[in-house]
N, C-alpha and C positions, 0 to 999 in steps of 0.2 A: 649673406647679402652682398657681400664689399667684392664676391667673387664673379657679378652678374655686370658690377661695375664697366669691368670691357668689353666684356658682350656683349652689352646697350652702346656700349660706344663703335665696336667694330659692325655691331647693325646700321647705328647713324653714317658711319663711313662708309660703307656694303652701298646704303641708299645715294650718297654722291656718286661713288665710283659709276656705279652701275648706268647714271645720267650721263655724267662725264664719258663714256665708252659708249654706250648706247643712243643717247637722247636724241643728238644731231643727226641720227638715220632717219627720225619724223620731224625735229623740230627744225633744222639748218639745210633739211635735203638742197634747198634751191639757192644757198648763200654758197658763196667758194671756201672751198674747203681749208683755206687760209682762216676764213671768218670759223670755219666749225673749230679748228682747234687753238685757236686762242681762247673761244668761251668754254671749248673743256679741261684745256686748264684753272683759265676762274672755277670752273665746280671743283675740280679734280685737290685746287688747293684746301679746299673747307673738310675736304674727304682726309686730306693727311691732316689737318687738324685735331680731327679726331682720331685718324688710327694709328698716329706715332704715340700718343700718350696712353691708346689701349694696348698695344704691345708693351711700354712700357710700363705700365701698370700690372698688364697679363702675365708679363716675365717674373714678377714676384712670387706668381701662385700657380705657374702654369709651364712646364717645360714647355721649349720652343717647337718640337714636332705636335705637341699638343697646341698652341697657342694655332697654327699652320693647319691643320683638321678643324677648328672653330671656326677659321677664317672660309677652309673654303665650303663647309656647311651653311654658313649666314651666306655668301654669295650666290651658292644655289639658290637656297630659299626667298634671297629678295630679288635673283634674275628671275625666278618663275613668276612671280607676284609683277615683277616691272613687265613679263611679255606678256603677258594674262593683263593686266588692269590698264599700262598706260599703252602698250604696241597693238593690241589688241590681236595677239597669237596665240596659236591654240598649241598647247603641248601635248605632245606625243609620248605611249609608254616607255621610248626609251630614255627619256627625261628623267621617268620614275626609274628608271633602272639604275641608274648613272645616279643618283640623290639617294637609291638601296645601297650600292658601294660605298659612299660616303658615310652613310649608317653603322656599313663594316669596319671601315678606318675608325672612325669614333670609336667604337669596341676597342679595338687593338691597340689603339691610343690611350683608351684611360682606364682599361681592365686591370690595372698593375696599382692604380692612382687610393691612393692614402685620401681617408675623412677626416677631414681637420676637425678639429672640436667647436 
């Protein structure tokens, strides 16, 4: 369980980032773009909130090419859920092709990986 720990954390940061980089293309379109990235640094800080203490958490149980394959899996899966639910875009299979590769990295990333007790 203690190994899900930063995983729940680099999803809650996945879901800032993804605002902070994204959001101000629907929510800031008509303010100046001065106004868009000041407020996505405010989100963008909440996002390293959480993901400097899940890398550092993650590096105790997780080499760094592995911690780096989690991160950019949870990215995928919460940019498709943020253009699907809040953009309201439609994804395309090569979306799903591009999220099969990442599938593959995962493999090759923890194929070698020891079960703790």
């Amino acid at each position: 369980m203690r190994n899900l720990l930063p995983i729940v954390m680099l999803v809650g940061s996945n879901i800032f980032m993804t605002y902070a980089w994204y959001g101000h293309l629907k929510d800031l379109r008509s303010k100046p773009l001065a106004v868009a990235i000041a407020l996505s640094w405010c989100v963008a800080f909440f996002e390293y909130c959480l993901q400097v203490p899940a890398n550092r958490i993650g590096s105790t149980m997780y080499s760094l090419p592995q911690l780096k394959v989690i991160q950019e899996i949870i990215t995928m899966c919460v940019f498709a859920l943020f253009c699907i639910a809040y953009m309201k875009q439609r994804l395309t299979l090569d979306f799903l092709w591009a999220g099969l590769c990442l599938v593959g990295a995962a493999f090759f990333m923890f194929r070698h990986m020891q079960a703790s007790p």
